[in-house]
FISEGU-496722 format. One line per 10 residues: number of its first residue (from 1); for each residue x, y, z of C-alpha. Coordinates in Angstrom, 2 decimals. Layout:
REM FISEGU-496722
NUM> X,Y,Z ~ ...
END
This chain:
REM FISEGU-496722
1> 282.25,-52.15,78.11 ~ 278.54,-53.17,77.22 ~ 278.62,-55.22,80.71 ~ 279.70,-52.66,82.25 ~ 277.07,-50.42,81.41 ~ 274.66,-53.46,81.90 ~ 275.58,-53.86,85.48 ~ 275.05,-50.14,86.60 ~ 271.99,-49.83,84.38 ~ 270.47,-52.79,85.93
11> 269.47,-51.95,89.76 ~ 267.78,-48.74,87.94 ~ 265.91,-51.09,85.16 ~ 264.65,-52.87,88.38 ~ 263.45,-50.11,90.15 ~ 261.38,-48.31,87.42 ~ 259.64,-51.92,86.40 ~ 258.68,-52.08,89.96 ~ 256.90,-48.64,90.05 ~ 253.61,-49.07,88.79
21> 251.99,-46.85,86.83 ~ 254.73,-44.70,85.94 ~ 255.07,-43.19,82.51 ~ 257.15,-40.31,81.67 ~ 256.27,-36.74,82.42 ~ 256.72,-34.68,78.90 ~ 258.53,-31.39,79.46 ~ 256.05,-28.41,78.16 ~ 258.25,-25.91,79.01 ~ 260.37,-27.03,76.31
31> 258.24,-28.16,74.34 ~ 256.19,-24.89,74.29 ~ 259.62,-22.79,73.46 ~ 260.57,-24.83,70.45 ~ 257.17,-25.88,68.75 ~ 259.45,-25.39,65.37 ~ 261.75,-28.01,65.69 ~ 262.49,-31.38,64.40 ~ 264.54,-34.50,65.44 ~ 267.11,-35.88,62.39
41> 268.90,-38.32,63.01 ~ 271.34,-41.05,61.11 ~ 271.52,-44.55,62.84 ~ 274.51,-47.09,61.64 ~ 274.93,-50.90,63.16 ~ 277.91,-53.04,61.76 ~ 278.43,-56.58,62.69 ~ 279.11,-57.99,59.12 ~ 282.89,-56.53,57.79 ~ 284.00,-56.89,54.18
51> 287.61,-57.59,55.29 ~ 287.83,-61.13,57.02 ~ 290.50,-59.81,58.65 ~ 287.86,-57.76,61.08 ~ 286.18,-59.58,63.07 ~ 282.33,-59.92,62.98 ~ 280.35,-58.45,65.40 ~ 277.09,-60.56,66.59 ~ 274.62,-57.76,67.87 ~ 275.59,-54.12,66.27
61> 273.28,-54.11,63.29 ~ 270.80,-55.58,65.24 ~ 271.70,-53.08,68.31 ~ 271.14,-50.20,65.75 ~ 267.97,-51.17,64.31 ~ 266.19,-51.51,67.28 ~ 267.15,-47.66,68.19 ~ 265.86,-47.02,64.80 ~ 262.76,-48.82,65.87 ~ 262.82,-46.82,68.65
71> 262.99,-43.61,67.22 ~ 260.10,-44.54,64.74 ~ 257.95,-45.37,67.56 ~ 255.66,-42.54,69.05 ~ 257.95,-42.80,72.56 ~ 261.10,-42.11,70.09 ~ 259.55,-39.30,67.94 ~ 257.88,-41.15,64.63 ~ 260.41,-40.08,62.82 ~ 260.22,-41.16,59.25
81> 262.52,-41.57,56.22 ~ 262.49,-37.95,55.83 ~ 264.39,-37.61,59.02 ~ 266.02,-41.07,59.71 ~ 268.97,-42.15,57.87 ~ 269.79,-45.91,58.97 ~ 272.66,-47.83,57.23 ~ 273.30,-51.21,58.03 ~ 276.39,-53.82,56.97 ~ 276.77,-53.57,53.43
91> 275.32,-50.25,53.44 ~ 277.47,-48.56,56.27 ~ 280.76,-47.75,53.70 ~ 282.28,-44.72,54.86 ~ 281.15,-42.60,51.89 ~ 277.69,-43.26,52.88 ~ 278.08,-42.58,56.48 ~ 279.72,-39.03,55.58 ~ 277.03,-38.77,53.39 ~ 274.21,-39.01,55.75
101> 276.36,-36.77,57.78 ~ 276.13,-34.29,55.45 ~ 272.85,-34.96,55.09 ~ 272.45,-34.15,58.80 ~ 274.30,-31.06,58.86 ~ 272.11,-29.97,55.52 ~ 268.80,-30.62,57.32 ~ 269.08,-29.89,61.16 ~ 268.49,-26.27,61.99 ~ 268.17,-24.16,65.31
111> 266.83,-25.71,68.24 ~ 266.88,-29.05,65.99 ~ 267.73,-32.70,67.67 ~ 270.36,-34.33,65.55 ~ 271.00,-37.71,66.28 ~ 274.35,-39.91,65.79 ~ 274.38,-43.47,66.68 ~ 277.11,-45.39,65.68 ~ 277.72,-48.99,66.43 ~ 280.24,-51.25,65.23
121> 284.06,-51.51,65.48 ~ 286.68,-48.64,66.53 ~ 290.72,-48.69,66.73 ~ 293.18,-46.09,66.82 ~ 296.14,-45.28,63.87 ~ 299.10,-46.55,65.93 ~ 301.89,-45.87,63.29 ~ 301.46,-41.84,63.70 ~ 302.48,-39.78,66.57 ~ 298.80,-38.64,67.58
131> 297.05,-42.01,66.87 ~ 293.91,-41.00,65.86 ~ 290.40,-43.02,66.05 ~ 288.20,-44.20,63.92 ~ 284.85,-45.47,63.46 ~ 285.49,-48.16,61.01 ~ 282.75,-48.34,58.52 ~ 281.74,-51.88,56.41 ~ 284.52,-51.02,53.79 ~ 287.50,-50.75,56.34
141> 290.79,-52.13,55.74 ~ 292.18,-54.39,58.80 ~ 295.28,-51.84,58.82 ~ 295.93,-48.60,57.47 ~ 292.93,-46.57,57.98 ~ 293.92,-43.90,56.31 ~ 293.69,-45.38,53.21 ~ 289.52,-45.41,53.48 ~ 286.78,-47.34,54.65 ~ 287.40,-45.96,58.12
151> 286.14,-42.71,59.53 ~ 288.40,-40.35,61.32 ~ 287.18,-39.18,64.92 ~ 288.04,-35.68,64.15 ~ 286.65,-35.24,61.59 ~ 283.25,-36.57,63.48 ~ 284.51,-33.93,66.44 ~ 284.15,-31.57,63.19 ~ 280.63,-32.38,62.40 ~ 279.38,-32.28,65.98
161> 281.04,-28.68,66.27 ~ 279.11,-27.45,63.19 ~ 275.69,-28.92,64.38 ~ 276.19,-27.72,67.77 ~ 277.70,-24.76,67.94 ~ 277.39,-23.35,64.20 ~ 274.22,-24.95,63.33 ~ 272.57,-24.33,67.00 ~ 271.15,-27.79,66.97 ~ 271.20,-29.96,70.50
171> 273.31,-32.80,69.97 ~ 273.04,-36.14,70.84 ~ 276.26,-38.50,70.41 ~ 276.01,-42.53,70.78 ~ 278.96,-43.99,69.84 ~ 279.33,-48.36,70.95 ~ 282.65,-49.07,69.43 ~ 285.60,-50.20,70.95
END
């Protein structure tokens, strides 16, 4: 999937490095309406799993803290520990990703940008008749992952509602699992 996106990313990478002198034009119309709010957001990159039944990953923690660089950066908002949650490997278990989800639904408010990125194995519950996803976290088991360590899709779909539509917050999803 990543080459995928590559390949129809790429003739637009090579067009913007070949326009000179372009920088991006900031948006005060928005800008103007919401001088209030804030950008939150919680950043996880796996590529080291406890179970050695899951395979490694080579690039997903590394993947994830460069968006984290990103978003510390003055083009990605300087956002600071106050508002960036980042969890990496060892620190990625599933009770601290629901806990800086929580975290994020405690904080963002109206007109707020929260922020999931999420990157790192996903697989689907075959054994049940709806075969549900999940993001699996550092603590996953290679099967059954119900029993923990793996973090249901729905109840992610649940959090995004809240922010979103609940919470009034705008949204932004990036999920690089397969």
């Amino acid at each position: 999937m990543k080459y995928c996106i590559i390949y129809f990313l790429f003739p637009f990478l090579v067009y913007a490095q070949n326009q000179k002198g372009a920088s991006p034009k900031a948006n005060t119309q928005s800008r103007s309406l919401e001088t209030n709010s804030a950008t939150y957001a919680v950043v996880v990159g796996i590529s080291d799993y406890q179970d050695k039944d899951i395979p490694d990953l080579r690039f997903a923690d590394k993947d994830a803290e460069a968006f984290a660089n990103f978003l510390r950066s003055p083009a990605g908002g300087s956002l600071n520990t106050d508002h960036l949650k980042v969890l990496l490997n060892k620190q990625a278990t599933m009770a601290q990703f629901a806990n800086a989800l929580d975290w994020l639904m405690e904080n963002a408010k109206e007109n707020d940008q929260a922020i999931v990125y999420f990157s790192g194995h996903g697989d689907v519950e075959k054994k049940t008749l709806t075969q549900p996803g999940f993001l699996l976290c550092w603590d996953a088991p290679a099967r059954v992952y119900m029993a923990g360590g793996a973090f249901a899709l729905p109840m992610l779909q649940e959090v995004i509602s809240t922010l979103s539509i609940q919470t009034k917050a705008k949204v932004v999803v990036i999920l690089d699992a397969c």
